[in-house]
N, C-alpha and C positions, 0 to 999 in steps of 0.2 A: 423447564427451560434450562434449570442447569446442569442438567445432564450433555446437553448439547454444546455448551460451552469448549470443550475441548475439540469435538468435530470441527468447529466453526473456525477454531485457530488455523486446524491442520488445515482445510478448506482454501482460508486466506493463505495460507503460506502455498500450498497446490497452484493456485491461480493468479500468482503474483510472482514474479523477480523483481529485483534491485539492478537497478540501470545508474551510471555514472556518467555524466555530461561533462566534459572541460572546454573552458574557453579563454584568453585572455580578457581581462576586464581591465581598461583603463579609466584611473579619475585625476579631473583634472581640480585646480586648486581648488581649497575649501569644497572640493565633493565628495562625499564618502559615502555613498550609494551606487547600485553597480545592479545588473540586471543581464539578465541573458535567457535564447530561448529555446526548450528542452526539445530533447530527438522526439520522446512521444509523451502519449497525456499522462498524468499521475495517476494511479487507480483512484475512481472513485474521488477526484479531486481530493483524495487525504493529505493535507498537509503534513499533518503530524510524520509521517513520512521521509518528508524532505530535510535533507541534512547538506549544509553548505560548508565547507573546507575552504581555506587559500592558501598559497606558496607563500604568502608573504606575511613572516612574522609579527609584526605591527598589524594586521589586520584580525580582526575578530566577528565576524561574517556573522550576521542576525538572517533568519527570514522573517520581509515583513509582507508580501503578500506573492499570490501566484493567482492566473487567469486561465482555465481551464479550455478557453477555446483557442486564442492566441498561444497557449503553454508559454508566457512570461512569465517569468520567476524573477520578483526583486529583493534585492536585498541589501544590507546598511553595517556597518562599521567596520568599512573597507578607512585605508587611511590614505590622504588626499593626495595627490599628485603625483600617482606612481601606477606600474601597470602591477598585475599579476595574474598567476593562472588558479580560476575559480573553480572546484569540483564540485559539484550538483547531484547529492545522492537520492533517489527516492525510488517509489514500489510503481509498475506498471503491469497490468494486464496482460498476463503472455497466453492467453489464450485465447485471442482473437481470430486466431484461422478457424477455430472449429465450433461452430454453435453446437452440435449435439453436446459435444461436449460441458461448452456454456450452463446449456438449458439442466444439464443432469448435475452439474457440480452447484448451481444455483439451488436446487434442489435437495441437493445431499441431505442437509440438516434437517426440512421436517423427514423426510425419508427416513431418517435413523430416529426420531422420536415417534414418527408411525411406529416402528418397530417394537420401541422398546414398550408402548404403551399398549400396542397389540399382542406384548409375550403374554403379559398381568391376564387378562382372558382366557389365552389359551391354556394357562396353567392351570386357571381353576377349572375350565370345564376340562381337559385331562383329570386332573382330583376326582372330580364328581363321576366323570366315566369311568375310571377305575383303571386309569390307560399310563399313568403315572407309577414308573416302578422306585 
């Protein structure tokens, strides 16, 4: 399995970009939560992904949750009674036009450990037939 580890990266990084969402978010006294709702879904509902920014220095932007069907993303230590403009970073599936595609990139990784666990075989019986120079 850990040979596949490095496939598995390149695989995620192949069938994902990073999308940026802005919006302004306004809070009104004593609130300092603030929410907004993204262009498309997150891959794979991955949070860890998500990365929150604001224009406004007093603020220091936590994620505290996101909803995968609705795609609300909220978040918390925004500082009260001011507007600003929120950026919303995270990973989404950009290969949604093309199942073949999907279906074979899905598949990549045992595909390369078929391989590599089918070279081990072939080598020895190469050896044994005499066919290995």
């Amino acid at each position: 399995m850990l040979l596949a580890l490095p496939i598995t990266d390149a695989i995620y990084d192949f069938r994902t970009d990073v999308r940026t969402d802005s919006a302004t978010v306004d809070t009104a006294v004593g609130v300092t939560t603030g929410s907004m709702v993204l262009h498309t879904s997150v891959y794979d509902d991955d949070t860890d992904t998500i990365g929150i920014i604001s224009d406004n220095p007093d603020d220091a932007p936590l994620f505290v949750s996101y909803n995968g069907t609705s795609r609300q993303t909220s978040f918390s230590g925004l500082s009260a009674n001011d507007t600003r403009l929120v950026s919303v970073s995270y990973d989404y599936d950009a290969l949604t036009e093309t199942p073949a595609i999907n279906a074979f990139v899905d598949n990549l990784a045992r595909i390369f450990l078929i391989l590599v666990f089918a070279f081990i075989p072939a080598a020895l019986v190469a050896i044994f037939m005499g066919r290995a120079d």
